[in-house]
C-alpha positions as CSV (number, residue, x, y, z in Angstrom):
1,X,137.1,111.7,95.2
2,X,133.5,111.8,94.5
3,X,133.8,115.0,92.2
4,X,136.5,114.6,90.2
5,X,135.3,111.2,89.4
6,X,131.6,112.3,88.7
7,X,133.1,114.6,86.4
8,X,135.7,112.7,84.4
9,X,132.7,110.3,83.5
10,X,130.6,112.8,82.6
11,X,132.9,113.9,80.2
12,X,133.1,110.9,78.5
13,X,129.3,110.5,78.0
14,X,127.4,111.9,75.1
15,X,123.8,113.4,76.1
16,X,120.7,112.4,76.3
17,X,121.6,109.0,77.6
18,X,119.4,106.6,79.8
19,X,120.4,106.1,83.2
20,X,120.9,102.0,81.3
21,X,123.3,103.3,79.3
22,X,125.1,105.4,81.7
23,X,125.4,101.9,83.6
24,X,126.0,100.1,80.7
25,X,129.4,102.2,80.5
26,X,130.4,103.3,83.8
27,X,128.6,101.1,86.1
28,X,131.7,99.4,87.3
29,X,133.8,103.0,87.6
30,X,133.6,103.3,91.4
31,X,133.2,107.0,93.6
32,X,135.5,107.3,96.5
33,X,133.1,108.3,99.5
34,X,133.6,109.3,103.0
35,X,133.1,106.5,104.8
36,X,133.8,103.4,101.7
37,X,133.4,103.1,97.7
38,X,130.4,102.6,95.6
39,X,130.1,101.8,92.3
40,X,128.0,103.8,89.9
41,X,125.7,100.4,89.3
42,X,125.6,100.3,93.0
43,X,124.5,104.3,93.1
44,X,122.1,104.2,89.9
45,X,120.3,101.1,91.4
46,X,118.7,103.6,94.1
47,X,117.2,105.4,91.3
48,X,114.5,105.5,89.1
49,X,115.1,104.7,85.0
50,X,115.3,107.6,83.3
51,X,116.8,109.8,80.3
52,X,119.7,112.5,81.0
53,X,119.1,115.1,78.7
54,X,122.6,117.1,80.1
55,X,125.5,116.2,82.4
56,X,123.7,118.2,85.2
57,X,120.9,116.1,85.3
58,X,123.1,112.8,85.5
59,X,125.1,114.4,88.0
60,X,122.4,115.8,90.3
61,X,120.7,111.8,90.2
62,X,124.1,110.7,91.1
63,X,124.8,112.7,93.9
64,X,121.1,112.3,95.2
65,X,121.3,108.2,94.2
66,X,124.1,108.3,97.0
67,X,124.0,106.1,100.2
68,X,124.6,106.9,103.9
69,X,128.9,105.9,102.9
70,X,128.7,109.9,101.8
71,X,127.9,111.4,104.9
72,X,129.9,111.8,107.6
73,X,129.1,111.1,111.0
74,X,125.5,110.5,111.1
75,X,123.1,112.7,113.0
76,X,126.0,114.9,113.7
77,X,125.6,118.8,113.5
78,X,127.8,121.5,115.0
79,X,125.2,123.7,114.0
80,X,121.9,122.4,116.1
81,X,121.2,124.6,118.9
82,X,121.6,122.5,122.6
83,X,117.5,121.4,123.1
84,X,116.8,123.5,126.3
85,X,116.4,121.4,129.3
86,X,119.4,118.9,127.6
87,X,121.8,117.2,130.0
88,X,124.1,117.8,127.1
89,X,126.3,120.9,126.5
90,X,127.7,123.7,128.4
91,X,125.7,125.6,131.4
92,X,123.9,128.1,129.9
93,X,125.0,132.0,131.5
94,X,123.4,134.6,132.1
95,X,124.5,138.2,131.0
């Protein structure tokens, strides 16, 4: 659980911390995604050095730091509109 985990670290951390430090303590601490586990090393790596002045700023790198293992299905969307002229999708009617 990505959240709960993300959150029980941050916790634990006293800010401002570098993103080293952060490592240093909870880089082997691993975040259950959808689709496998990463460790926070593993996350952090993706990201540039920096200094965490709050939680919210070491969470929000986090989160971003993530890989493709925290997204579903990729290129998935129930939400895009059928491309008109598609083969795909149900006959279009007309009122």
């Amino acid at each position: 659980m990505l959240r709960g985990t993300t959150d029980r670290l941050l916790d634990e951390t006293e800010f401002p911390t570098t993103s080293e430090q952060f490592v240093e303590r909870h880089g082997d601490k691993e975040l259950e995604l959808p689709n496998g586990t990463e460790t926070i090393a593993e996350v952090l790596a993706h990201a540039d050095a920096e200094t965490f002045d709050t939680a919210e700023d070491a969470r929000l790198t986090v989160y971003s730091s993530l890989s493709s293992k925290a997204i579903g299905r990729k290129g998935y969307s129930d939400r895009d509109p059928i491309t008109p002229g598609s083969e795909y999708g149900p006959d279009q009617i007309s009122f």
